[in-house]
N, C-alpha and C positions, 0 to 999 in steps of 0.2 A: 387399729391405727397403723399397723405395721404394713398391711394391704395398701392404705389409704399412700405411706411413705413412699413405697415403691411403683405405687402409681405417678406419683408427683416426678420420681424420678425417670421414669419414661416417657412422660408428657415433656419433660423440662426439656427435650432432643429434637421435637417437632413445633410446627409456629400453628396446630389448633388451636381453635375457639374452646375456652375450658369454662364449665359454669359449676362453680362451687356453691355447694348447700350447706344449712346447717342451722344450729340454733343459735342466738346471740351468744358471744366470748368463747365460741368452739377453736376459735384461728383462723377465721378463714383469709384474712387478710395477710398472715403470716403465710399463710399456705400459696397465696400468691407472690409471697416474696420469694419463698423458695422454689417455686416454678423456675420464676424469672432469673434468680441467683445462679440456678443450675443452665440456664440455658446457653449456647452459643452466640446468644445476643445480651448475654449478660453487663457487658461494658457500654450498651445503650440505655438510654433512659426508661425507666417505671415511672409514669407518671399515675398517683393513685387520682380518683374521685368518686369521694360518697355522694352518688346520686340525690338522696334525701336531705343534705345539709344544704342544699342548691334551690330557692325556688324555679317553680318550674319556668316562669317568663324568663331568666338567666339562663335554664340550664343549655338551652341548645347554643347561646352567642358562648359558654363555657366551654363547649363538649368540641365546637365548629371551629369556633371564631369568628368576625365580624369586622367589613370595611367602615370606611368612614363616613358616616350620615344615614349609617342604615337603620337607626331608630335616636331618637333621643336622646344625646347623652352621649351619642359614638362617635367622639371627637377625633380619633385616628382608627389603624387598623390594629386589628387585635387577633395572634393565633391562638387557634382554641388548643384545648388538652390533646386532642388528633395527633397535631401538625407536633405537640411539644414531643411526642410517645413516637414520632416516627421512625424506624429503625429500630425500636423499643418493646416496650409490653405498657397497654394502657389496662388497669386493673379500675372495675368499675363495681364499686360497691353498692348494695342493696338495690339492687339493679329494677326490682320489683315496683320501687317508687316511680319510676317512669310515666310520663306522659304519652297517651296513644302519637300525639305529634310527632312527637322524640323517637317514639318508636320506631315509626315508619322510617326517617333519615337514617336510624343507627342499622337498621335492617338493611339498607342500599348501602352503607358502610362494609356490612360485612361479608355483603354477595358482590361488591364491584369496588371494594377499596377505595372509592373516591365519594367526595362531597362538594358541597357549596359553601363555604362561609356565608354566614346571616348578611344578606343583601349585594350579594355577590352572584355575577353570573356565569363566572369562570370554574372550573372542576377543578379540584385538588386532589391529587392521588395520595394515597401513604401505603406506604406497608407497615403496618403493626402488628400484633398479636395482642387478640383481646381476649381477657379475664374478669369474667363476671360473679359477684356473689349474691344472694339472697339468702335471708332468712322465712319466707315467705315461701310458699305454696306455690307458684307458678302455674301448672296445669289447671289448679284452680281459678287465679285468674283467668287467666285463657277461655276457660268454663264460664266465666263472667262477663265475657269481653271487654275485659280490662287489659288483657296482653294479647300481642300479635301473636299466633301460633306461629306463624311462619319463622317470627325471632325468638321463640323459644326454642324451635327445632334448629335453628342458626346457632346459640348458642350455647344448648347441649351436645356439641358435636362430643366431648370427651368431657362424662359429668362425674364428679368426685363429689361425694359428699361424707362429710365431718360428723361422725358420731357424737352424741352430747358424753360429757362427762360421767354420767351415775349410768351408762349402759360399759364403761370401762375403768371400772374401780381399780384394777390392778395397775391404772398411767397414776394414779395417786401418789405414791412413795416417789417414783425417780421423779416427781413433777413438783413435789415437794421441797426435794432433796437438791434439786435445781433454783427452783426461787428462793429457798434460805439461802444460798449459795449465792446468787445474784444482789440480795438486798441487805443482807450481810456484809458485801464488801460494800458497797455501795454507800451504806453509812458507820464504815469503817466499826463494825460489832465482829467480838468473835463466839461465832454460835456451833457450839458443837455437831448437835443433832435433834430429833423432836425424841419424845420421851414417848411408849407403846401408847400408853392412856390419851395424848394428845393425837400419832396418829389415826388409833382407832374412831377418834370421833371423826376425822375428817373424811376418814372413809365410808362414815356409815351415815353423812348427809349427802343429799341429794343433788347438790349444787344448781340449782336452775339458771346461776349466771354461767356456771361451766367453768372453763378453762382461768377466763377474765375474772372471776368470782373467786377462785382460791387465790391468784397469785395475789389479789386485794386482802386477804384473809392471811395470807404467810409474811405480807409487809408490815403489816397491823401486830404478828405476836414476836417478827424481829425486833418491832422497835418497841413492845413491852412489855417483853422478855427479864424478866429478873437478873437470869444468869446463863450460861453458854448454854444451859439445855432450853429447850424451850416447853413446857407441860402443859396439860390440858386449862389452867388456869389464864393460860397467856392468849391460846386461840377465842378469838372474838368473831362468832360468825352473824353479820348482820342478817337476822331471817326475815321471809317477807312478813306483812304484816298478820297479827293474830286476828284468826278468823277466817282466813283463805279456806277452800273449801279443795279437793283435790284436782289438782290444774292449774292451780292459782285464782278459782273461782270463789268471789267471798259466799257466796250462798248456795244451796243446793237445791231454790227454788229457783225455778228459769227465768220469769220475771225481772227477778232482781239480779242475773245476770247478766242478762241481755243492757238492763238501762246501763248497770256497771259499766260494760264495754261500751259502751255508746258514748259515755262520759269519757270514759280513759282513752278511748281512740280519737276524741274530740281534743282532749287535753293535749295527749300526744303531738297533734296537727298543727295545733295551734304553737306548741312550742318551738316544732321545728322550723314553722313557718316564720317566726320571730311577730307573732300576732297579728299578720295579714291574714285576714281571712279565705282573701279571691286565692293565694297560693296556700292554706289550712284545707281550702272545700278542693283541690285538683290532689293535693296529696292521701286524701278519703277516698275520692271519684265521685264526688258526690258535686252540685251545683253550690252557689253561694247561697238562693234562696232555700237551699234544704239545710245548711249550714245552720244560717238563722234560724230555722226552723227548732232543730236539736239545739242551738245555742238559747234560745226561751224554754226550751221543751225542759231542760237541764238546769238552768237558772245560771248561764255560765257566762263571767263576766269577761 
């Protein structure tokens, strides 16, 4: 991590394309702030957006912006996150959820700085610095043709990636000793310190949330906590569910992990998507009639 820091801090001097990796609750979002904290453009706007909270028919009038009449509903004009981030740092989360569309535009963004707002025929220039994160494979899309090479190689110009948690046990204690500290004051408790038996256990799980995963765990035994020390009775670690198999695969027969993921990645889509389907089956890459397809296959309502 200490590598990791003094990357961010040499980055944070120049206006590269930074694409940060990593597993869910590693920080990568944090890590964008501190880019951008540190930088000489500091006192301009970070405008963040998680790409996948976004359907995808919104995400380019979001990302662009959009005049007036250029589709249904576009009653005036609207500047996209672009134009907000100009002078700025635009930090673009889970970047991996993209759309091949999307693609292409963010890719002329980043080799010729200018664009089009949605139904406009005028160019817009910005200068920003853009920051991207995934938790996702890349290369492998790419290998799928689901990602443009051309903007992966755009946005790995300087790649930093976020070691998970259980590959750096010894960030445990100060990381500990930090969020008692924050949530501690926070709901005005006074908490001395955690007791060996409570640390030891936190050390010796695996965290698969990571980062996000403990500071949820150190808020949980602030608030109940008996008394200023906090012991191993206090920490409450939500594990995943019993029967995971190593991976977080419930089975060790293939079959039944494959349909597994077919479900939970179904599930996923659809939640993000807020139960449309047309933006559930572009967030898979999958069509709407294959959608349906797994959504009878699954029995999924």
């Amino acid at each position: 991590m200490q590598e990791v820091i003094d990357t961010l801090e040499r980055v944070a001097q120049a206006r590269s394309t930074v694409l940060i990796t990593g597993e869910t609750g590693t920080g990568k979002e944090l890590a964008a702030r501190a880019i951008h904290a540190r930088s000489p453009e500091r006192g301009m706007p970070l405008i963040k957006v998680n790409c996948a909270a976004i359907p995808e028919a919104l995400l380019e009038s979001e990302l662009f912006g959009h005049v007036r009449g250029a589709f249904t509903g576009a009653t005036s004009n609207r500047r996209g996150r672009f134009t907000l981030a100009d002078g700025g740092t635009i930090f673009l989360d889970e970047i991996g959820t993209l759309g091949l569309p999307v693609q292409a535009k963010l890719l002329r963004v980043l080799q010729e700085r200018e664009f089009e707002p949605v139904g406009s025929e005028r160019t817009q220039k910005v200068d920003v610095r853009v920051i991207a994160a995934t938790n996702r494979d890349l290369r492998a899309l790419v290998s799928q043709e689901r990602f443009q090479e051309d903007l992966y190689y755009r946005l790995s110009v300087i790649p930093i990636e976020l070691p998970p948690l259980r590959e750096r046990r010894e960030d445990i204690a100060p990381l500990v000793e930090t969020f008692v500290r924050k949530h501690a004051q926070r709901i005005g408790r006074e908490i001395q310190h955690l007791d060996d038996a409570a640390l030891g256990r936190l050390r010796s799980y695996d965290w698969p949330g990571n980062v996000r995963e403990l500071e949820n765990t150190i808020e949980r035994a602030v608030v109940l906590a008996a008394g200023p020390v906090i012991d191993e009775a206090s920490i409450s670690i939500i594990e995943p569910p019993a029967g995971r198999g190593a991976g977080g695969l419930p089975s060790s027969r293939l079959h039944e992990n494959v349909e597994w993921a077919e479900r939970e990645s179904i599930r996923r889509a659809l939640e993000q998507a807020g139960g449309v389907k047309k933006d559930a089956a572009a967030l898979l890459g999958i069509s709407q009639r294959a959608l349906s397809h797994y959504l009878g296959k699954h029995r999924i309502d």
